[in-house]
Backbone and ligand atoms as CSV (ligand in chain L), in Angstrom:
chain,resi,resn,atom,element,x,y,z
A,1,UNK,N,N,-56.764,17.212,50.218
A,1,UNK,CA,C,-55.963,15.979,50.360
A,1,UNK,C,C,-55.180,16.011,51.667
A,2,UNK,N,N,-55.029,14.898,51.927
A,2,UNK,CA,C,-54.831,14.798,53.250
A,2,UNK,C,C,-53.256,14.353,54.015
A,3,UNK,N,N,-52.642,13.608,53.395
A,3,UNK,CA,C,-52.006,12.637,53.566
A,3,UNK,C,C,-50.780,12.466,51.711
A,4,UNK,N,N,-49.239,12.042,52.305
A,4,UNK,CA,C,-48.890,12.319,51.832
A,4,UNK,C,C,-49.241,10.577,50.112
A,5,UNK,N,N,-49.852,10.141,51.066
A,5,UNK,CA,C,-50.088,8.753,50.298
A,5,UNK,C,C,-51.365,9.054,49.203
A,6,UNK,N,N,-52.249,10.085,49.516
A,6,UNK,CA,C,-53.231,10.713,48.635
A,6,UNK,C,C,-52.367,11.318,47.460
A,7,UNK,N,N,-51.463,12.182,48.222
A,7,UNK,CA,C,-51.167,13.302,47.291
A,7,UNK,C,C,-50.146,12.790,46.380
A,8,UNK,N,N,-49.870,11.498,46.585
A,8,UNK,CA,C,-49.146,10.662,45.219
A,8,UNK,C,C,-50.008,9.825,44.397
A,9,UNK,N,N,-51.459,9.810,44.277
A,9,UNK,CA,C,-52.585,9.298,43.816
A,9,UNK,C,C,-53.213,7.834,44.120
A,10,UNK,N,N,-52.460,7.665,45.713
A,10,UNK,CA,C,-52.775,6.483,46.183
A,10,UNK,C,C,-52.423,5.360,45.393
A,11,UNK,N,N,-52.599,4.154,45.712
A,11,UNK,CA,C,-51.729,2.598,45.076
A,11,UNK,C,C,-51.846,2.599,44.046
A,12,UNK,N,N,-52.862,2.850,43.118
A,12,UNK,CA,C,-53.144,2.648,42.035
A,12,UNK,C,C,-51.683,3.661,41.595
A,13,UNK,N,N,-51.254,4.878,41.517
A,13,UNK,CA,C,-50.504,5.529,41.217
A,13,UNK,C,C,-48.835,4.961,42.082
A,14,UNK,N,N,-49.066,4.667,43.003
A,14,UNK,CA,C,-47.740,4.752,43.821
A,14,UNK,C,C,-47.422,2.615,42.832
A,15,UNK,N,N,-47.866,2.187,42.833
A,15,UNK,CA,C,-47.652,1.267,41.522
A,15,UNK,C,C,-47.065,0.860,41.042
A,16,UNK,N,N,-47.263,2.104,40.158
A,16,UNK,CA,C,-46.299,2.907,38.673
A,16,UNK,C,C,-45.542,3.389,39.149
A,17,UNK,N,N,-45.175,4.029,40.418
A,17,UNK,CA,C,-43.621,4.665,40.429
A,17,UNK,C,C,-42.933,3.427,41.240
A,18,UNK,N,N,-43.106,3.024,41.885
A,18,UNK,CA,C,-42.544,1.733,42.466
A,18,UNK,C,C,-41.602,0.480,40.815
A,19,UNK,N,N,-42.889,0.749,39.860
A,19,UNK,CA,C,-42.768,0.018,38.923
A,19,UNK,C,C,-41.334,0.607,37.956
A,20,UNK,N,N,-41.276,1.991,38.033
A,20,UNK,CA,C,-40.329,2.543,37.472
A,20,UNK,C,C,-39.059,2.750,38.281
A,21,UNK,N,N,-39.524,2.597,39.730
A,21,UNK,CA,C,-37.976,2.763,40.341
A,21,UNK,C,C,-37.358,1.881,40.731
A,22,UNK,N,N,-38.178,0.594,40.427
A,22,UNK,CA,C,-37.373,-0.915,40.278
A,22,UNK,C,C,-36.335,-1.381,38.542
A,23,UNK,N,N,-36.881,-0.492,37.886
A,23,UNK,CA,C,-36.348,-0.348,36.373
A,23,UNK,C,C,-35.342,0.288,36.750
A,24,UNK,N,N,-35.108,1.222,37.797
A,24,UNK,CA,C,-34.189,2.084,37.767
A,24,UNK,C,C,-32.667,0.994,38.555
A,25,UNK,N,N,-33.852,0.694,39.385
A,25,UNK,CA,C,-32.453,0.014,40.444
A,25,UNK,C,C,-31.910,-1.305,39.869
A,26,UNK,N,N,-32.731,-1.820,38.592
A,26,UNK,CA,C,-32.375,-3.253,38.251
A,26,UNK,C,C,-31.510,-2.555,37.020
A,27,UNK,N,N,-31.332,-1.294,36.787
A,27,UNK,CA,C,-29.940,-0.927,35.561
A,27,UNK,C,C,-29.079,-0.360,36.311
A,28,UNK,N,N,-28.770,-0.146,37.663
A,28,UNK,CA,C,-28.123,0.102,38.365
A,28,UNK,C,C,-26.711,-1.014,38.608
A,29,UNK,N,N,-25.651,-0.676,38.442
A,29,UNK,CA,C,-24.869,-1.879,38.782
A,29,UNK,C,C,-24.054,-1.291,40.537
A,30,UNK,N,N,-24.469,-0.610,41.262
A,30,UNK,CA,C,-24.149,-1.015,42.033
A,30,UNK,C,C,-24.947,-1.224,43.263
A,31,UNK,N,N,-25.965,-1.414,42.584
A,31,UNK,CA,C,-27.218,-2.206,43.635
A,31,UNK,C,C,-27.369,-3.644,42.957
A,32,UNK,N,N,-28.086,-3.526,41.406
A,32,UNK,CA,C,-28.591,-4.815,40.987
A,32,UNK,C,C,-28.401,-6.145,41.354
A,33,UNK,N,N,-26.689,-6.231,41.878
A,33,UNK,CA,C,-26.650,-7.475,41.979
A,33,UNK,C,C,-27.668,-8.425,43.561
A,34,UNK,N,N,-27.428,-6.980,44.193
A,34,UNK,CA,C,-28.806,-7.534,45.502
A,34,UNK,C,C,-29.793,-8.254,45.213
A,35,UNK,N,N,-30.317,-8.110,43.709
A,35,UNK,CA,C,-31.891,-8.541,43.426
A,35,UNK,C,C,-31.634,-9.667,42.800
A,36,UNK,N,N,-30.274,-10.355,42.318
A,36,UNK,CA,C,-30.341,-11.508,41.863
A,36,UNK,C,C,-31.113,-12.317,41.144
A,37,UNK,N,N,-31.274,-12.710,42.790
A,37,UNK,CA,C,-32.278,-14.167,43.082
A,37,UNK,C,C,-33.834,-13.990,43.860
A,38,UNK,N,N,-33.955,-12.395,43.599
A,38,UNK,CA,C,-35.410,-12.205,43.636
A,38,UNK,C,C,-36.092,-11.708,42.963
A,39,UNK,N,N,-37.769,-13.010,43.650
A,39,UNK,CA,C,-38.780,-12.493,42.829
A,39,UNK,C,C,-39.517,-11.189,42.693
A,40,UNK,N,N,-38.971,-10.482,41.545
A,40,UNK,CA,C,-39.145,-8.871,41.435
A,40,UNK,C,C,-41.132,-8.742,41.350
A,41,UNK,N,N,-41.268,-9.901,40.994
A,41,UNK,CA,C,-42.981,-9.106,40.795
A,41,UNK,C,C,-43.434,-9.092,41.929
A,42,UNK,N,N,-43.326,-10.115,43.410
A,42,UNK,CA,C,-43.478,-10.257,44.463
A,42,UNK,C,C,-42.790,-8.686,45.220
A,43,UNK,N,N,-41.651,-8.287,44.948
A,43,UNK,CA,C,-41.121,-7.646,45.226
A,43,UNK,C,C,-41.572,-6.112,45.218
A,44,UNK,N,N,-42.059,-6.008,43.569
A,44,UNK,CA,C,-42.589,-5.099,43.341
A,44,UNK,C,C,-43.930,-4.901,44.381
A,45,UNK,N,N,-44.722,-5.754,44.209
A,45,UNK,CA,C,-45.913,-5.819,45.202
A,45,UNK,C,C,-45.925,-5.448,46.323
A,46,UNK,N,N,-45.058,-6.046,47.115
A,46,UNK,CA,C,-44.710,-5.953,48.701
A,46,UNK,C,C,-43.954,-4.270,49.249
A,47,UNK,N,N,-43.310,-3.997,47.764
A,47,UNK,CA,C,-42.461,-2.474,48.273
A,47,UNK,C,C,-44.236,-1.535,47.796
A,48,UNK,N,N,-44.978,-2.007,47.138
A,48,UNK,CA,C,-46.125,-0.997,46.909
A,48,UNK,C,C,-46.905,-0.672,47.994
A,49,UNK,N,N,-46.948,-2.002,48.896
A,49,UNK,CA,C,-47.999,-1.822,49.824
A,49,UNK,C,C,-47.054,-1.354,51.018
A,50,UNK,N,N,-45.806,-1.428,51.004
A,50,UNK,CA,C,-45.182,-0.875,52.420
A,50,UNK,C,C,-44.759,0.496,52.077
A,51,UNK,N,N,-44.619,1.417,50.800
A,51,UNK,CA,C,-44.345,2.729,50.636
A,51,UNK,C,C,-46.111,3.175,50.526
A,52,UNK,N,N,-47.270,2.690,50.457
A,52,UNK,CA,C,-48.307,3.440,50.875
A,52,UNK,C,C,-48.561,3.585,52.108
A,53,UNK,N,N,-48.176,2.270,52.954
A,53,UNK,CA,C,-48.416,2.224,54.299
A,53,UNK,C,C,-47.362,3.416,55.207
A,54,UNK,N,N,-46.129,3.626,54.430
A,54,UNK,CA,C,-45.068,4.113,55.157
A,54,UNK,C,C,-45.852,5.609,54.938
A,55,UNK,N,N,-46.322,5.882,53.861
A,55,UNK,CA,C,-46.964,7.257,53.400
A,55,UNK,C,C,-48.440,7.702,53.912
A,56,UNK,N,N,-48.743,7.047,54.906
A,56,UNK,CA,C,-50.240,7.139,55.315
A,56,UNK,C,C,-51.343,6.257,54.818
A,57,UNK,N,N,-51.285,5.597,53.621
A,57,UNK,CA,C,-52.062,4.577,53.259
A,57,UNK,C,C,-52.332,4.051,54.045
A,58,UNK,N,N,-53.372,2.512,53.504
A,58,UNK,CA,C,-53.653,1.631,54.335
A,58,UNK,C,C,-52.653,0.926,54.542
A,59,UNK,N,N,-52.844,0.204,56.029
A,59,UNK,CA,C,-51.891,-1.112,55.983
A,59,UNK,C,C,-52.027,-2.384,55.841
A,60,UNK,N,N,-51.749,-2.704,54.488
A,60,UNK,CA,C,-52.011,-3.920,53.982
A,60,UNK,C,C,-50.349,-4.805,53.290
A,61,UNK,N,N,-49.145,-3.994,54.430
A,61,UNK,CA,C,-48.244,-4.795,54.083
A,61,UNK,C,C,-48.339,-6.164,54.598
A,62,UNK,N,N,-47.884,-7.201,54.351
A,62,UNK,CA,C,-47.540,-9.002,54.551
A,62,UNK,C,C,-46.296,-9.363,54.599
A,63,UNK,N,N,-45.311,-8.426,54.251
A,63,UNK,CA,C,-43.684,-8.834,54.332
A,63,UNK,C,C,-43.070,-8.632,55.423
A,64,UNK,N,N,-42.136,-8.802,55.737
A,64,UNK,CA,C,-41.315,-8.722,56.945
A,64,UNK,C,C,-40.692,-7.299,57.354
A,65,UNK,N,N,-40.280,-7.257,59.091
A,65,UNK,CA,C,-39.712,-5.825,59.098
A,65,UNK,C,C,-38.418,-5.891,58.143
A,66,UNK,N,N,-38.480,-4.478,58.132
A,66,UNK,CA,C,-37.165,-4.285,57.602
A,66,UNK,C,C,-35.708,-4.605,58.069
A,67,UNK,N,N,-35.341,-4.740,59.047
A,67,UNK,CA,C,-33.681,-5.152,60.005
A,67,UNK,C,C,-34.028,-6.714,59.264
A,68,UNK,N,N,-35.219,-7.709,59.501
A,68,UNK,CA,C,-35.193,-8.827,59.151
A,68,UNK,C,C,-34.692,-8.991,57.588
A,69,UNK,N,N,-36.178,-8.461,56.820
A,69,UNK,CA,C,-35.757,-8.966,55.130
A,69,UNK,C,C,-34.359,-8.236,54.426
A,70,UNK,N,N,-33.729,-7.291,55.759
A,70,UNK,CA,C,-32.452,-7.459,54.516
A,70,UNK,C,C,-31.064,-7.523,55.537
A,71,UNK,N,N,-31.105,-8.854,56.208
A,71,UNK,CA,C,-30.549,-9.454,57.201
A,71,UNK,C,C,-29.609,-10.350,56.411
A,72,UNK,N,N,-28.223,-9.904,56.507
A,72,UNK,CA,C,-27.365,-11.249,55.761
A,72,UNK,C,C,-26.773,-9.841,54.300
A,73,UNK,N,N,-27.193,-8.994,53.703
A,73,UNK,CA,C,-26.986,-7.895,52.867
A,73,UNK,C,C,-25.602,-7.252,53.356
A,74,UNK,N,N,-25.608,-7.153,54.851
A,74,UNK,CA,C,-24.634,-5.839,54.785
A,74,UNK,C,C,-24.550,-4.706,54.067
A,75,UNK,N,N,-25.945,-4.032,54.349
A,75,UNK,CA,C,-26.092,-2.964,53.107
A,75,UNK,C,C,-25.430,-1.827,53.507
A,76,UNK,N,N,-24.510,-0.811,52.712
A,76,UNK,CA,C,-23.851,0.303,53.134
A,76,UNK,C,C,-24.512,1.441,52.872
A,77,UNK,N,N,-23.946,2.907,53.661
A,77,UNK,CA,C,-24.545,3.894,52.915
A,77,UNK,C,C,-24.566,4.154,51.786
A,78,UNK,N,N,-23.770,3.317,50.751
A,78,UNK,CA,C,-23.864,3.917,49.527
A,78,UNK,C,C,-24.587,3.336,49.043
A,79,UNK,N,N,-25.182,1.990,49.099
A,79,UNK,CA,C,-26.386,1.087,48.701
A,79,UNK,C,C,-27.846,1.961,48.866
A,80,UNK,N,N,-27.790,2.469,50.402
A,80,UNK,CA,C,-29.229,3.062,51.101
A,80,UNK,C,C,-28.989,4.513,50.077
A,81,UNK,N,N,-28.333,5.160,49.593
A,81,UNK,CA,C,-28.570,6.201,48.806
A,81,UNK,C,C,-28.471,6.503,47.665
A,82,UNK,N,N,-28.364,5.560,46.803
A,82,UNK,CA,C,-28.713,4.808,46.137
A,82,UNK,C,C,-29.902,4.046,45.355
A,83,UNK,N,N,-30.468,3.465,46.046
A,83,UNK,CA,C,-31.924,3.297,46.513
A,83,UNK,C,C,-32.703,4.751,46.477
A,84,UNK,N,N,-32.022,5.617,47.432
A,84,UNK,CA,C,-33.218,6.617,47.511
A,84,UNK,C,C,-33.330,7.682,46.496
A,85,UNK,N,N,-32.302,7.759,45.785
A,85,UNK,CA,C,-31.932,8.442,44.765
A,85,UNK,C,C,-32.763,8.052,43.729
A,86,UNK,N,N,-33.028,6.293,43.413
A,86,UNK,CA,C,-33.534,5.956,42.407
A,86,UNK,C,C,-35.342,6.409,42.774
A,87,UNK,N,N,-35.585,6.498,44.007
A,87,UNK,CA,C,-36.803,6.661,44.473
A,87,UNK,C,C,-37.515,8.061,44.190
A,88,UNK,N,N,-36.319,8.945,44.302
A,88,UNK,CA,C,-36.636,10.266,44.108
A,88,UNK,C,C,-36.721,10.595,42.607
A,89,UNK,N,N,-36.271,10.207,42.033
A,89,UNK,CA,C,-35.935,10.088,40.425
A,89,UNK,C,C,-37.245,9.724,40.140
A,90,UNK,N,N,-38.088,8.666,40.380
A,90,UNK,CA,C,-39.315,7.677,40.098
A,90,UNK,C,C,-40.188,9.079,40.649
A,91,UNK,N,N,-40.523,9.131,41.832
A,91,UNK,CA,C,-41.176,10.192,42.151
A,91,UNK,C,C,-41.335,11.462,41.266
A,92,UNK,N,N,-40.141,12.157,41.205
A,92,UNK,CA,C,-39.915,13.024,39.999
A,92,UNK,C,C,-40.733,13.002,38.796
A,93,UNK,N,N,-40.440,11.742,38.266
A,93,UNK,CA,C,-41.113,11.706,37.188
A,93,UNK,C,C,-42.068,11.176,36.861
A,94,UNK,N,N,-43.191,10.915,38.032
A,94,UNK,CA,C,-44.225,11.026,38.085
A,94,UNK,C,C,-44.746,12.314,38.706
A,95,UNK,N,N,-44.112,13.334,38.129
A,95,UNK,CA,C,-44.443,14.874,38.551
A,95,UNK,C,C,-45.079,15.300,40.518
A,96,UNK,N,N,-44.427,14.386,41.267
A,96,UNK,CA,C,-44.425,14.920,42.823
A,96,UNK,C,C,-44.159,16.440,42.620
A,97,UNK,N,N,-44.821,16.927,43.153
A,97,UNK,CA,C,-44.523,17.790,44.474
A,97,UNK,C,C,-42.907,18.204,44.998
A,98,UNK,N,N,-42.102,19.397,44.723
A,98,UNK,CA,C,-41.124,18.890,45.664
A,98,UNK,C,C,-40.899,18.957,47.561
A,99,UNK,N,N,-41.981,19.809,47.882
A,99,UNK,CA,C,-42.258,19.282,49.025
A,99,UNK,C,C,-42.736,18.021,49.875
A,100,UNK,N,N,-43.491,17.045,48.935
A,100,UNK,CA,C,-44.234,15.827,49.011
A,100,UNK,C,C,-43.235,15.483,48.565
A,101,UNK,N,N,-42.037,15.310,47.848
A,101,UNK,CA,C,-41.209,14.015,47.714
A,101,UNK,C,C,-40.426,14.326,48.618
A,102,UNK,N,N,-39.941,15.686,49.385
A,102,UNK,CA,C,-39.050,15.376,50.250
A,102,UNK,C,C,-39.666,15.313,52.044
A,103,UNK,N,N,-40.738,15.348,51.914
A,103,UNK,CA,C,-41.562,14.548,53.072
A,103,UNK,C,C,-41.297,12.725,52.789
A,104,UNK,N,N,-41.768,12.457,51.902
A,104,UNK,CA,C,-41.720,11.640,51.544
A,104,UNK,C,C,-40.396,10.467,51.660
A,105,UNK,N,N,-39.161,11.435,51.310
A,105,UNK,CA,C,-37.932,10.763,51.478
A,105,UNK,C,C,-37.282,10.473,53.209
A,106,UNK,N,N,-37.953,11.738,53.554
A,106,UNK,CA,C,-37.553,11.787,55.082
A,106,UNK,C,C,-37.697,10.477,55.775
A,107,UNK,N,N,-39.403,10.094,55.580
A,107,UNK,CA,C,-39.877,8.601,55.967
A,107,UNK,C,C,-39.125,7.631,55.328
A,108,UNK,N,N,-38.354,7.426,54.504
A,108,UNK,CA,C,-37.644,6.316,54.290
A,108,UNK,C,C,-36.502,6.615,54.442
A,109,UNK,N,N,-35.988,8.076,54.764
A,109,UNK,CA,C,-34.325,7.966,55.871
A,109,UNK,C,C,-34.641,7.736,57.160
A,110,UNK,N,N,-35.828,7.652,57.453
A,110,UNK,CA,C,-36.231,7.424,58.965
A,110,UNK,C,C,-35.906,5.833,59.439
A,111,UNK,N,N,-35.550,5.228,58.153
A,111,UNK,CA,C,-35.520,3.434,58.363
A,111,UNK,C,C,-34.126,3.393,58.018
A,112,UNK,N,N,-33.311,4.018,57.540
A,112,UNK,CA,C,-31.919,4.133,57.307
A,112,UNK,C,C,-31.218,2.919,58.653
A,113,UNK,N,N,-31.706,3.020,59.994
A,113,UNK,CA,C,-30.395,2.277,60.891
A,113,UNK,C,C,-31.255,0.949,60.965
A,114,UNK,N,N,-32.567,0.883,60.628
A,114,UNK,CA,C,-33.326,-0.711,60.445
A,114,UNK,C,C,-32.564,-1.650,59.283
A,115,UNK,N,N,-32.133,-0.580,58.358
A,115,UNK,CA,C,-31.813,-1.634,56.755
A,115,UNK,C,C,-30.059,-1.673,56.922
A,116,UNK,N,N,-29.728,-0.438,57.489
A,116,UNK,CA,C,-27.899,-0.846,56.997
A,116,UNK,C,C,-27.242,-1.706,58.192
A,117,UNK,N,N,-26.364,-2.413,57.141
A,117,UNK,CA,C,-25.506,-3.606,58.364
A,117,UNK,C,C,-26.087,-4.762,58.953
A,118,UNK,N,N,-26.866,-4.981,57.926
A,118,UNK,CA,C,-27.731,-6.387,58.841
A,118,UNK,C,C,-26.827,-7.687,58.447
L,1,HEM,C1,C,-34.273,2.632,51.229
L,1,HEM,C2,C,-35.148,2.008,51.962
L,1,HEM,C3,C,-35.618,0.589,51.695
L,1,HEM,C4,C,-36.895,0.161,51.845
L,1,HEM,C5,C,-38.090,0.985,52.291
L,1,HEM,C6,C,-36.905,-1.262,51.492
L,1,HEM,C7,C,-38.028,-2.067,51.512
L,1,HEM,C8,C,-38.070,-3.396,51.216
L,1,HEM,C9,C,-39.261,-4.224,51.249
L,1,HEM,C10,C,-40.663,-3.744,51.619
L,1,HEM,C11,C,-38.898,-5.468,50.899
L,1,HEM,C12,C,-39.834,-6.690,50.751
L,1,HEM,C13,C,-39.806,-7.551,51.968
L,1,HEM,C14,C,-40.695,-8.774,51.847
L,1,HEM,O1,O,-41.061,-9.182,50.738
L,1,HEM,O2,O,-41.025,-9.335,52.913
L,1,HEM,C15,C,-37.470,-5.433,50.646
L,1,HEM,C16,C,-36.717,-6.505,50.241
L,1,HEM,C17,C,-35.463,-6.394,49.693
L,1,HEM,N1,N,-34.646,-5.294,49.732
L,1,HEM,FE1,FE,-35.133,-3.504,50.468
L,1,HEM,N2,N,-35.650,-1.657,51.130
L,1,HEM,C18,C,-34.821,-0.559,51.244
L,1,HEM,C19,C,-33.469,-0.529,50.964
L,1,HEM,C20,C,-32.793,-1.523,50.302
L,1,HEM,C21,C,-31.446,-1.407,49.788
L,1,HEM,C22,C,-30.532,-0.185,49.973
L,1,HEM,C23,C,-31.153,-2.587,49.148
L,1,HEM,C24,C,-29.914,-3.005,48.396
L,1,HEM,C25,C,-29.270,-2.204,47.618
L,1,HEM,C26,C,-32.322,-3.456,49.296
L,1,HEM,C27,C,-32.439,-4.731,48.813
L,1,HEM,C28,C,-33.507,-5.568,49.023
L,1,HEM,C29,C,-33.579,-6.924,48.502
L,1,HEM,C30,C,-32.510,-7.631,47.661
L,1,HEM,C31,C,-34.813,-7.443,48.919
L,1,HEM,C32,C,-35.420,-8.803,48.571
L,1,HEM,C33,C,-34.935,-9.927,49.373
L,1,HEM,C34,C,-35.534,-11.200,48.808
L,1,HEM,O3,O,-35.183,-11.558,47.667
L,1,HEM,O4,O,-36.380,-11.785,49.466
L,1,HEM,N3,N,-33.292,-2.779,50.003
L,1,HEM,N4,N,-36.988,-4.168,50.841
């Protein structure tokens, strides 16, 4: 295996943890209220294909960069870790790797100054 987007069982698998770490962040009260007024199944979709793409997958994201879609948020560090916490948790328990989840996390602290303060 090659790639860290294999070694999470590719979309079909990355999915299901996407699917569970949106459960996580929508019982979260100090994120949830972000998601409001969005459409979570769209949502769900769009974070599947940009955490395979971010992971070596294909790229078959359609949504916007990141500084854009969360432009108007003012998201803080405690929001962005938060988020990644719930990510690592999802990962977790879809039995990762703990080397592959913390490869894994690196690439999405790598977007940390794209998402906060927009
Ligand atoms: C940690 C890294 C993060 C990544 C990789 C990420 C990724 C994404 C992606 C791919 C989308 C979909 C964009 C589209 O449909 O065009 C999105 C939208 C969104 N993100 Fe994030 N995000 C992150 C952090 C956060 C944080 C910390 C929050 C708030 C606590 C947040 C709240 C939202 C909301 C509310 C939307 C949907 C906006 C709408 O309703 O259209 N994101 N994000």
């Amino acid at each position: 295996m090659s790639n860290l987007y294999d070694k999470f069982g590719g979309e079909e698998n990355i999915s299901k943890v996407v699917d569970y770490f949106y459960d996580l962040v929508l019982a979260d009260q100090k994120v949830n209220a972000f998601f409001e007024n969005t459409d979570m199944e769209k949502q769900r979709r769009h974070q599947t294909k940009f955490i395979s793409f971010a992971l070596g997958g294909p790229n078959n994201y359609s949504g916007g960069a990141m500084a854009k879609v969360h432009e108007g948020m003012n998201l803080q560090p405690e929001h962005f870790d938060a988020i990644v916490r719930h990510l690592r948790a999802a990962l977790e328990h879809f039995g990762g790797k703990e080397e592959d989840i913390a490869a894994a996390l690196d690439k999405v602290e790598s977007l940390r100054n794209d998402i906060l303060y927009k």
